[in-house]
N, C-alpha and C positions, 0 to 999 in steps of 0.2 A: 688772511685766508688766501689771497691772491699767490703771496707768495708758499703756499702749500702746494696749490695746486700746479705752479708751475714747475716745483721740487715733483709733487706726484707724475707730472707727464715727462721728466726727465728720468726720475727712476723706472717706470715703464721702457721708456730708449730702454737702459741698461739692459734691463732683462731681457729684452728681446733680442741684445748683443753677447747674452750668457749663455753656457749649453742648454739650458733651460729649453732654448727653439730648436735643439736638436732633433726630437722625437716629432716635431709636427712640421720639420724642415721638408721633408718628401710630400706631405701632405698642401704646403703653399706651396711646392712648385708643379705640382700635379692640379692643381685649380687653376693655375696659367694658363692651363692649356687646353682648358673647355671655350668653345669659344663662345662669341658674346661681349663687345666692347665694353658694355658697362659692368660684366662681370666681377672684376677687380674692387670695385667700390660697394658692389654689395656685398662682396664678403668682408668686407672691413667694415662695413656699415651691422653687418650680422652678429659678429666678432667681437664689435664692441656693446651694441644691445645686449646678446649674449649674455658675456661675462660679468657685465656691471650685473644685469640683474638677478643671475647666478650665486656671484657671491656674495651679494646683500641680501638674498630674500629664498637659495634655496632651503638654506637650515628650517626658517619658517614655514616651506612650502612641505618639505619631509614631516614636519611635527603635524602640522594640521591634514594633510591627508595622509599620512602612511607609505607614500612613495620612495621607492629605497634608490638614493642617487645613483648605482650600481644599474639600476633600470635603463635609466635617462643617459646614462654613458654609452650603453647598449647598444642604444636607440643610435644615436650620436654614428656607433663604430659600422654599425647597418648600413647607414648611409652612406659612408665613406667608402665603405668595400662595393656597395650599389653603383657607386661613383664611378670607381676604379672598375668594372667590371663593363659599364657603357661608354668608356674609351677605347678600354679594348676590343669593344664587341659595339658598334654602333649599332645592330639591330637589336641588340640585347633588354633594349626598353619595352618596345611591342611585343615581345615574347613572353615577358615576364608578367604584361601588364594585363594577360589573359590567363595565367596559368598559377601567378602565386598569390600571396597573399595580400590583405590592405594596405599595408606598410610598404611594401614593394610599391605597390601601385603607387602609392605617394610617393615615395622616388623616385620614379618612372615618369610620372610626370612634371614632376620638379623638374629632369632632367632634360625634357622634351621643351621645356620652355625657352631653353637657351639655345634654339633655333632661331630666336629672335634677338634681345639684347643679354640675354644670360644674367639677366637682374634678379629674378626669382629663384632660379638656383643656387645664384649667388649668393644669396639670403639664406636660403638653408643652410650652404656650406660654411657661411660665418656661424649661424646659430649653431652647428654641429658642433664647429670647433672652441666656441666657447667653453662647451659640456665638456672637453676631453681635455683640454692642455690644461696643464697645472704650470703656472709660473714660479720663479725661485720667491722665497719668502725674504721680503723686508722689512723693516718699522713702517713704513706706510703703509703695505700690505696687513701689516699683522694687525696695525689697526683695527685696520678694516675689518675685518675680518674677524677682531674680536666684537665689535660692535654690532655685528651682523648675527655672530654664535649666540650673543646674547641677548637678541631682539631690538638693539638701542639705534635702529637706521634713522638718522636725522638728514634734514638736506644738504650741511656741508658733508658727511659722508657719501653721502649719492654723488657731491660734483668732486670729491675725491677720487670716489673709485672712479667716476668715467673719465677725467683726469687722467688718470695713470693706464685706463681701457684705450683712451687715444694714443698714449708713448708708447704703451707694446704694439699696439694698429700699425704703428708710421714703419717701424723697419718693415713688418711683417708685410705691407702694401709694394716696397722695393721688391719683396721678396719675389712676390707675386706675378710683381713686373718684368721676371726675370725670366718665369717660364712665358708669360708672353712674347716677351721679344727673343726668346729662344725658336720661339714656334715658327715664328715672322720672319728671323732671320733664316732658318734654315726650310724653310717652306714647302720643296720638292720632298724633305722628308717628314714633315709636318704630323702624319698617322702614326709612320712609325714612334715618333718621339712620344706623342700621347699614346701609343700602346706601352711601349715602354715605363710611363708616367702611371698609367694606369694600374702595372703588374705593381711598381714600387710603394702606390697608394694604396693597394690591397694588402701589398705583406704591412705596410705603418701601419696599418687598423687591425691586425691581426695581433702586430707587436704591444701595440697600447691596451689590447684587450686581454693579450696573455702578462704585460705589466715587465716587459722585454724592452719598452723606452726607458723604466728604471735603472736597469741594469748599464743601460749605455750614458744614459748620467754618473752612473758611480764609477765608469772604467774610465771617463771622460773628467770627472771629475780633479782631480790633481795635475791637467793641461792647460786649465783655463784658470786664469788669476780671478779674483773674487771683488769685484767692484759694489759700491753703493753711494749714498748720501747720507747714511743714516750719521755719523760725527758730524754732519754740519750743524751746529748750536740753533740756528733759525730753525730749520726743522724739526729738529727735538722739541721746541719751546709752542711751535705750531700744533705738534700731535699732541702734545697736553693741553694746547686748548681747545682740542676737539676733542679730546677724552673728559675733559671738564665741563664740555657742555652737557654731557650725559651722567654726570657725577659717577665716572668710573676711575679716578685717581685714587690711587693706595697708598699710604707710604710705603716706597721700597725697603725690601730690608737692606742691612749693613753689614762689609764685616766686621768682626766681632759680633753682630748682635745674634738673638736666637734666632736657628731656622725656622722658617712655620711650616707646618704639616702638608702630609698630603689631606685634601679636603675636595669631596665631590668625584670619588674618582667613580666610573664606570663600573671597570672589572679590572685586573691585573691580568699579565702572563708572564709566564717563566718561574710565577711566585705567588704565594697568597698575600692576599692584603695585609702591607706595611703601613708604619708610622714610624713617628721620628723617635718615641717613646721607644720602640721595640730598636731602634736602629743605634741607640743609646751604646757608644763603647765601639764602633766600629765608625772608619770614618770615609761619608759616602759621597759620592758627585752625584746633585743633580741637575739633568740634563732635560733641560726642554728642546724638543725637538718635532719634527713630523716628515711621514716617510717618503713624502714625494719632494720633499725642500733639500735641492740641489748640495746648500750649504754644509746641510746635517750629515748630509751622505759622507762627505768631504773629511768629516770630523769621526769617524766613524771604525775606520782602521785605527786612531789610536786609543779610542773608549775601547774598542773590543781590545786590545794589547797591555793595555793598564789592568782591566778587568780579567783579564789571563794571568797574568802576570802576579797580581797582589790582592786577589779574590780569597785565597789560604792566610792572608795576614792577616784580616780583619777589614776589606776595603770593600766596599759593595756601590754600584752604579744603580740609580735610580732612571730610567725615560722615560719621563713625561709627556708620552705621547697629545699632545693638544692640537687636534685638527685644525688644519688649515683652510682645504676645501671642504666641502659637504660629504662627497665622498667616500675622505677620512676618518669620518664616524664611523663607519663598516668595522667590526671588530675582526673578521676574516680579512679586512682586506690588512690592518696592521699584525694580525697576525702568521699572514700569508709573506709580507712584508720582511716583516722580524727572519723568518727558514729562513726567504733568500739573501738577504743581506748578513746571516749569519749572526745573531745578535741573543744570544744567552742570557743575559743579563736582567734584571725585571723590570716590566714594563707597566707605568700604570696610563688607563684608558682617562684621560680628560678632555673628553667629550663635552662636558658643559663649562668647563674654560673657568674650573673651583678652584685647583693649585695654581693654575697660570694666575688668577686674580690674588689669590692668596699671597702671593712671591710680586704681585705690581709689577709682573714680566713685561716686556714687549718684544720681544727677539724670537726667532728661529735661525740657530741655537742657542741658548744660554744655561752656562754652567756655575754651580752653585756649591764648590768645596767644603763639608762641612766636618767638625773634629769629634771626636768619641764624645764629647759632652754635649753634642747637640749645635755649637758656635763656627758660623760660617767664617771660614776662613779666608775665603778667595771667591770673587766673581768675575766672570767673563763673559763678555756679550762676544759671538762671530766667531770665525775662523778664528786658526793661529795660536799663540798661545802655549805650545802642547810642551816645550822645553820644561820653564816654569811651573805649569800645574803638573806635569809629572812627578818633577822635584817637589813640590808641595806635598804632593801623593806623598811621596817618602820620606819626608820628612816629620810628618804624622805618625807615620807608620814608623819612627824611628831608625830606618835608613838612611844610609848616606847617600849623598848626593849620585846621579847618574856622572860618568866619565866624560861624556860630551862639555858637559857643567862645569865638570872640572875644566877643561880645557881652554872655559873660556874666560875661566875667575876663579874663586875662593870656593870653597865648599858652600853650598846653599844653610843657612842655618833659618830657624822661624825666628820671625821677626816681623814686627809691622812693617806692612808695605806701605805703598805711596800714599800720602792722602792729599787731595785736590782739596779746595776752601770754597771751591768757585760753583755756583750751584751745576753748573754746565754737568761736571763730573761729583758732584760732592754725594760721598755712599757714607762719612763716616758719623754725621751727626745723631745725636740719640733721638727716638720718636718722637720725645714732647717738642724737638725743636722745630717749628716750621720757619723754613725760609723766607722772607719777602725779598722779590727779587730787584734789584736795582733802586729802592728807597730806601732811608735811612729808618733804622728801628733800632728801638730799647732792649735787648735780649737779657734772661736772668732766666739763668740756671741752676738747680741747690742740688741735684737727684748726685746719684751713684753713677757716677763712670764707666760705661764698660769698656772692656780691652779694645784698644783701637778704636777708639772713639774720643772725637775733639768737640765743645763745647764753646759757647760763646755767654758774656755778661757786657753789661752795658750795649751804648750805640753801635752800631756797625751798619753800614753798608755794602750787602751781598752781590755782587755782579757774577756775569759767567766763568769770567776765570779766576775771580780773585774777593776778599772780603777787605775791606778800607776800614779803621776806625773812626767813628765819628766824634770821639768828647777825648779827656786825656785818661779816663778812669776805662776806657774797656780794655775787658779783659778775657784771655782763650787759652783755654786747659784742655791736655792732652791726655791720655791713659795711653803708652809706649809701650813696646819690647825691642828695644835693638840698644848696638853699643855706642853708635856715632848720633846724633841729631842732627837734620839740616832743615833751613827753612827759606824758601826762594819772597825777597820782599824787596821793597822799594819806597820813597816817600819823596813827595814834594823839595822839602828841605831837608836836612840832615836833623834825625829824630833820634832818642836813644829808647830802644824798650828795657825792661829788667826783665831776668829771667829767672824764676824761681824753679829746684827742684825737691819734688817732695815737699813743700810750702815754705821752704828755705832757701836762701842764699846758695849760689854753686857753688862747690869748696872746690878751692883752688886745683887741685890734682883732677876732678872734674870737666874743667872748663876749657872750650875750645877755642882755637888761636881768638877767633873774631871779639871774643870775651875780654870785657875789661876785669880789674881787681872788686868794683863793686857789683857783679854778676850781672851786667848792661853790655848792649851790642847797639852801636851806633849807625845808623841807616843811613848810608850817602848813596849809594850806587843801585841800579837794582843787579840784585845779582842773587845768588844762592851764599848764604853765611851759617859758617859751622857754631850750633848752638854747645853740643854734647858732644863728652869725651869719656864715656865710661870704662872702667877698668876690665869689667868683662859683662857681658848683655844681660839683661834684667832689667825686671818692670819696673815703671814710673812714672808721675805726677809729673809734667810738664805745665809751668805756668809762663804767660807772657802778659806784661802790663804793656799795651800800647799804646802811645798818643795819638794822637788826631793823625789823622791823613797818610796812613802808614798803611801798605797794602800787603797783605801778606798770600800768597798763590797755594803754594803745597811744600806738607813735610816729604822729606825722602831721607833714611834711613840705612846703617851699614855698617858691618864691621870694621874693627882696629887695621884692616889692607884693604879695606874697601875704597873706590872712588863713584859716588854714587853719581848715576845719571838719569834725570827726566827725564821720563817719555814726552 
């Protein structure tokens, strides 16, 4: 746990180093410059009250009294412009505080307090801006934030989020510090700077409320590199045991195996209510996402260019819209969303986080390729990517590879992709098989195979990156499509496994250099060894007999000019 939450308040940092703090950047340096020594610490003290309890407890706050987040953002943008408006105008609080309304007056003298230590303004001005910044979405965030969508708040999620509420604080308090000693250093102009600060704090509240800090994340977007934590193996293996404390682990799906449905959706747009039944014969991506996560935006020009592009062939985008903030339930505001970003394609509302649990997602974004029979072909968590799943895209679709593709290899053909052994990354095991991670266990497997999918019998021992045999009898069967086989292993001392294909012997014209005459590959080094040499690509039964202490990492797969490389 400890180490979660020190991962939580480092991913925090991040964020606060991402454009993410763009749209509330005018806004911290405009609080600098109210004066009031302790000022700075109550808004960070605000800031982090705020948000924590925001995002673990407004969804429950919405449901139990009726209050529409959009209200409370409002309220939030009020303030900020009330703010921006008694810099400008320092008599501007007694004026107002006889002639408008309650709200004001509470402003107004929020505002007046920081005559003194600016502690209590300061306070507000954190609480505001909890309500209004959306941070970029990560696997610790989404956590969160699914545990919260779906009432499950326990106390390691409470010291999570505030956690991660202290790592976005800490830049944001420099920030802060910066219109102060801007103030301080330049003194003789001191007013003007906070008029000036003031005019900029009133257009940011203007912008966040016309949803104009979007925009400047999306054009901003593709300048700023894409940082996280989420591949660190600790962390992953942390948020599953916070997700296990609430008994909310699914098995994820596989590729190869079936997609699951959309299930719990809200309402759609763009389209009426799909399912995968009805999507049978066309093959679709989908795309979990949500409209204020930096990430998705990022990813964004090339769904919409794919979905232009091979929408006449039979190819349909699915976005899963699954709110992130409280907010994001607003069906106006994702549909308001969708105009400005341009986005056609159909969109289903997952509001109660039905599909996102359906799929054992955790990402914003994660994309889910699947083929005219309903069988996902391809997943990807994050950015990047967009090479490969395009080619994928048409390669479904029965096109040929894009020219870039060419350029940088062989025609893209389908064909199993990587598979990892290692629970870290492992997507290809069939459902009945559960993992145990790092002990030794008995595995016995009899079912059907599916496409890309590897199996295990007998002892093995599961680590993060790799699976160890434990007796001389275990044994690991693969269901293939490609023309080459490769398998990345190692052992203690030099081991020989057999290798059976189709439940037989390799025949000699089959068999790759590493192959002896009795279909055996001899373990001395660890390295990657050529198992298959097929004449031309097609499916296959992949058997390996291994002995004890033989660790085998990941297949990777390729054609006859291929030279395959691990990621």
């Amino acid at each position: 746990m400890f180490l979660l939450l020190l991962f939580a308040i480092i991913a925090g940092i991040i964020t606060s180093l991402s454009p993410c703090i763009l749209p509330v950047l005018p806004l911290l340096l405009a609080a600098g410059t109210g004066p009031g020594r302790y000022r700075p610490y109550a808004i960070i003290i605000g800031l982090i009250v705020s948000f924590s309890f925001f995002t673990l407890f407004l969804t429950s706050i919405i449901h139990a009294f009726g209050i529409s987040p959009n209200t409370l953002r409002f309220v939030a943008i009020i303030f900020f412009v009330l703010f921006g408006l008694t810099l400008l105008f320092p008599r501007f609080e007694l004026l107002f505080t006889k002639l408008v309304s309650p709200l004001v007056q509470f402003g107004s003298r929020a505002q007046l307090s920081t005559q003194g230590t600016g502690f209590i303004s300061g306070l507000f001005f954190g609480v505001a801006l909890g309500l209004v910044w959306a941070p970029c979405a990560g696997p610790i965030l989404a956590a969160i934030t699914t545990l919260a969508a779906t009432g499950e708040v326990t106390g390691q999620a409470i010291a999570v989020t505030v956690a991660y509420s202290i790592g976005t604080a800490l830049p944001m308090f420099f920030i802060i510090q910066g219109g102060v000693w801007l103030v301080g250093t330049i003194s003789p102009y001191s007013q003007w700077i906070r008029k000036i600060f003031g005019l900029f704090l009133i257009c940011s509240a203007l912008a966040i409320a016309l949803h104009v800090d979007m925009l400047v994340q999306q054009l901003t977007a593709n300048y700023f590199p894409s940082v996280g934590v989420e591949d660190i193996p600790i962390v992953q293996k942390e948020l599953e045991a916070l997700k296990n404390e609430v008994g909310m682990t699914t098995q994820a799906p596989i590729i190869g195996g079936k997609a699951p449905d959309f299930v719990g959706i809200h309402t759609w747009i763009n389209s009426a209510p799909l399912t995968m039944h009805e999507l049978k014969g066309k093959v679709v991506l989908v795309d979990f996402w949500t409209y204020s996560c930096i990430n998705c935006i990022r990813t964004l020009p090339y769904l919409k260019s794919w979905y232009n592009d091979y929408k006449d062939l039979g190819f349909v985008i699915v976005g899963v819209h699954t709110p992130e903030f409280a907010f994001e339930h607003q069906v106006k505001n994702v549909e308001d969303a969708a105009k400005r970003l341009g986005i056609t394609y159909p969109i289903a509302i997952d509001n109660e986080y039905a599909t996102w649990r359906n799929y054992a997602n955790q990402y914003w974004p994660a994309h889910y390729l699947i083929d005219q029979q309903g069988i996902i072909r391809e997943i990807h968590f994050g950015e990047g990517h967009y090479q490969h799943t395009e080619n994928m895209i048409r390669s479904l679709l029965g096109l040929a590879a894009t020219k870039e593709e060419e350029k940088k290899g062989p025609l893209f053909t389908l064909q199993t992709p990587e598979i990892y052994l290692g629970y870290q990354r492992a997507r290809n095991y069939p459902w009945s098989i559960t993992l145990q991670h790092d002990v030794a266990k008995k595995y016995a497997f009899s079912g059907h195979l599916d496409e890309d999918q590897v199996s295990l019998n007998g002892m093995w021992r599961v680590s993060a990156e790799a699976i160890t045999s434990q007796d001389k009898s275990a044994q690991l069967q693969l269901n293939f499509h490609a023309q080459r086989v490769y398998v990345v292993m190692t052992a203690q001392e030099p081991a020989k496994i057999t290798v059976l294909l189709d439940g037989k012997g390799v025949p000699a014209s089959y068999r790759a250099k590493d192959m002896d005459e009795q279909s055996q590959i001899t373990v001395r080094e660890s390295k990657m060894y050529a198992l298959i040499n097929l004449e031309e690509p097609g499916r296959h039964l992949l058997t390996l007999e291994v002995p004890a202490e033989v660790s085998l990492y990941a297949f990777t797969f390729g054609a006859i000019n291929d030279e395959p490389q691990l990621k």
